[in-house]
matplotlib code that plots the C-alpha trace (Angstrom):
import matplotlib.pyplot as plt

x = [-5.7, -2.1, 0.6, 2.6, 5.8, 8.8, 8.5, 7.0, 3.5, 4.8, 7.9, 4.7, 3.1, 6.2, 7.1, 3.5, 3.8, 7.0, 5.0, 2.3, 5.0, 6.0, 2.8, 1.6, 4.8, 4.5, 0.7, 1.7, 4.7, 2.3, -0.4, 2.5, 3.9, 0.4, -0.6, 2.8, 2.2, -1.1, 0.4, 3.2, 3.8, 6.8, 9.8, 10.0, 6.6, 5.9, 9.5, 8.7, 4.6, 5.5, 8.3, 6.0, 3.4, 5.9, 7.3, 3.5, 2.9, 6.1, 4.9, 1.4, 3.1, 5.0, 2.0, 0.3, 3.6, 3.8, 0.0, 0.0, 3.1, 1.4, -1.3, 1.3, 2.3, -1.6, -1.8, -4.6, -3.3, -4.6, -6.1, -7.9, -6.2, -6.8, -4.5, -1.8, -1.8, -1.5, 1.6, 3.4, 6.6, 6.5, 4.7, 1.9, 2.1, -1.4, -2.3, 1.4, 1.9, 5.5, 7.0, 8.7, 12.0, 10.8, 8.9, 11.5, 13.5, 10.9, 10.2, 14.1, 14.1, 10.9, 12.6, 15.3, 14.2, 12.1, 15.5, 16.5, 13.9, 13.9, 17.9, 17.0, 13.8, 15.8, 18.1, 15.6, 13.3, 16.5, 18.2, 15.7, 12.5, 14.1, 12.4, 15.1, 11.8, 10.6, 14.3, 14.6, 11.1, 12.2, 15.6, 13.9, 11.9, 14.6, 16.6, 13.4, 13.3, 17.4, 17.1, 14.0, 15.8, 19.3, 17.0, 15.7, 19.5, 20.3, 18.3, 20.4, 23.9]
y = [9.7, 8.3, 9.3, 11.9, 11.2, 11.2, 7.2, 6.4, 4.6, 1.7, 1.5, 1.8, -0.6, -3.4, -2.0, -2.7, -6.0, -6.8, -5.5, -7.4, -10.8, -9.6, -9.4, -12.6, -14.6, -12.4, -13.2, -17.2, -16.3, -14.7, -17.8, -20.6, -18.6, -18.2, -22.2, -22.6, -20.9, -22.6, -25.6, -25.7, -28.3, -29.7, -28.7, -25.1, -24.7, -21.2, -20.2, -21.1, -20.2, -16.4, -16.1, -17.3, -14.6, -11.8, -12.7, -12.7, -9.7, -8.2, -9.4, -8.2, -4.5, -5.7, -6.7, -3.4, -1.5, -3.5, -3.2, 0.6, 0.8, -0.2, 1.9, 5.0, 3.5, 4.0, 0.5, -1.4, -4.0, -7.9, -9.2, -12.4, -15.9, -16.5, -14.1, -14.7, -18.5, -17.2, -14.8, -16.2, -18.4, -19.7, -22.6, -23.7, -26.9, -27.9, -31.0, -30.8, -30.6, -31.0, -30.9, -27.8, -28.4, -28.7, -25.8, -23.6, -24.6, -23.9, -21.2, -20.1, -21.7, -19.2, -16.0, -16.7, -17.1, -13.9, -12.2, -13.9, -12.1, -9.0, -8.4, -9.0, -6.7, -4.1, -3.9, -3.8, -1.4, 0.9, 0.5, -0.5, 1.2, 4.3, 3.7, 4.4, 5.0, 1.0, 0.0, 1.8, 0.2, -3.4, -2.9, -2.1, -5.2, -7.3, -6.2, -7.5, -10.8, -10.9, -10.4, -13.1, -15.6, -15.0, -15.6, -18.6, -19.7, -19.3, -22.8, -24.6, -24.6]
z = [5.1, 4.1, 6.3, 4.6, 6.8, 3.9, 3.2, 0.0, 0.0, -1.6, 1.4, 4.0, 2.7, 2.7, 6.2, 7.4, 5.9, 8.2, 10.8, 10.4, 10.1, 13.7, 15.0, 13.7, 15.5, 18.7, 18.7, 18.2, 21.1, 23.9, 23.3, 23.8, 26.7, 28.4, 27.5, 29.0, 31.9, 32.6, 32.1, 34.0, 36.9, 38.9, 40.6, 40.2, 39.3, 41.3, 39.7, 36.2, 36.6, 37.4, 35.2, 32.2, 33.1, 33.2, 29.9, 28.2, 29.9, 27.9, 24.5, 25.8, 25.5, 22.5, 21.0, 21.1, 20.0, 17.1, 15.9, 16.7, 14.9, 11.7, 12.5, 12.7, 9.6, 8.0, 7.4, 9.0, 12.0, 11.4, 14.5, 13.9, 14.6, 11.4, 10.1, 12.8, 11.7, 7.9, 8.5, 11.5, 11.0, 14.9, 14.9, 17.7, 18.9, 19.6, 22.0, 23.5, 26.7, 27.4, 30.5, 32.2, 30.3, 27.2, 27.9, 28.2, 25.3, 22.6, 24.1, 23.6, 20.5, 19.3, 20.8, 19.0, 15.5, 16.2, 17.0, 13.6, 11.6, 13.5, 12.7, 8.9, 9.6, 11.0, 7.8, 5.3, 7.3, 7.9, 4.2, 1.5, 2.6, 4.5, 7.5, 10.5, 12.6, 12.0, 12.4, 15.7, 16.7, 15.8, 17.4, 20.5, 20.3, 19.0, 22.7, 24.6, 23.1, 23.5, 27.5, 27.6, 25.5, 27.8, 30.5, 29.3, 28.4, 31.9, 32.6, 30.2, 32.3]

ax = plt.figure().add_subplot(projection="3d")
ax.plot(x, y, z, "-o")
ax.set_aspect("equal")
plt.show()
């Protein structure tokens, strides 16, 4: 049963799409930040290690926010690699293994152009499909990646 929620079908259905975009770059974000953390090595290593795992536990939560999201939305939520390498705009970088500094900044780099899409998100979500619910969601996230990618500035003095 479609949600009967005062958004138009074809306006769930676009917003799910911009969901599903999120969750598809988030998805690519949480495996380069856990490859990262694995990887890892050096000065600062312990430093770097736990402050990679915190950060893929966030988009762990943001993750499942985002997917249940669309779900609230009655659309279904991908969940296959496959489809996360089809809709996501972050790129993986696979058989790199840079060193901690590099590390960071592509990380920064990713968080912000998620923060990028997100603020465009948020304006179509809250103007052209009416959905101030989706808006306030992707706001929400758009803060978390904000603080992790000013914390990940914060290296770069």
């Amino acid at each position: 049963m479609k949600p009967k929620i005062g958004i138009t079908p074809e306006n769930l259905e676009a917003v799910g799409h911009l969901l599903g975009l999120v969750l598809a770059d988030e998805m690519v974000l949480y495996v380069k930040t856990r490859k990262f953390h694995w990887n890892v090595a050096g000065e600062s290593f312990m430093e770097l290690h736990t402050l990679f795992e915190s950060q893929y536990h966030q988009l762990e939560e943001s993750i499942d926010q985002t997917a249940e999201r669309i779900s609230k939305l009655g659309m279904p939520a991908i969940g296959t690699m496959e489809e996360f390498g089809k809709l996501a705009t972050l790129k993986e970088s696979p058989g790199k293994y840079p060193a901690s500094p590099e590390m960071k900044k592509e990380l920064l780099e990713d968080h912000e152009a998620l923060i990028i899409h997100l603020r465009k998100y948020i304006e179509q979500c809250a103007g052209t499909y009416q959905d101030s619910g989706s808006a306030d969601f992707l706001t929400g996230l758009m803060e978390q990646h904000e603080t992790i990618a000013w914390t990940l500035r914060r290296y770069f003095k």
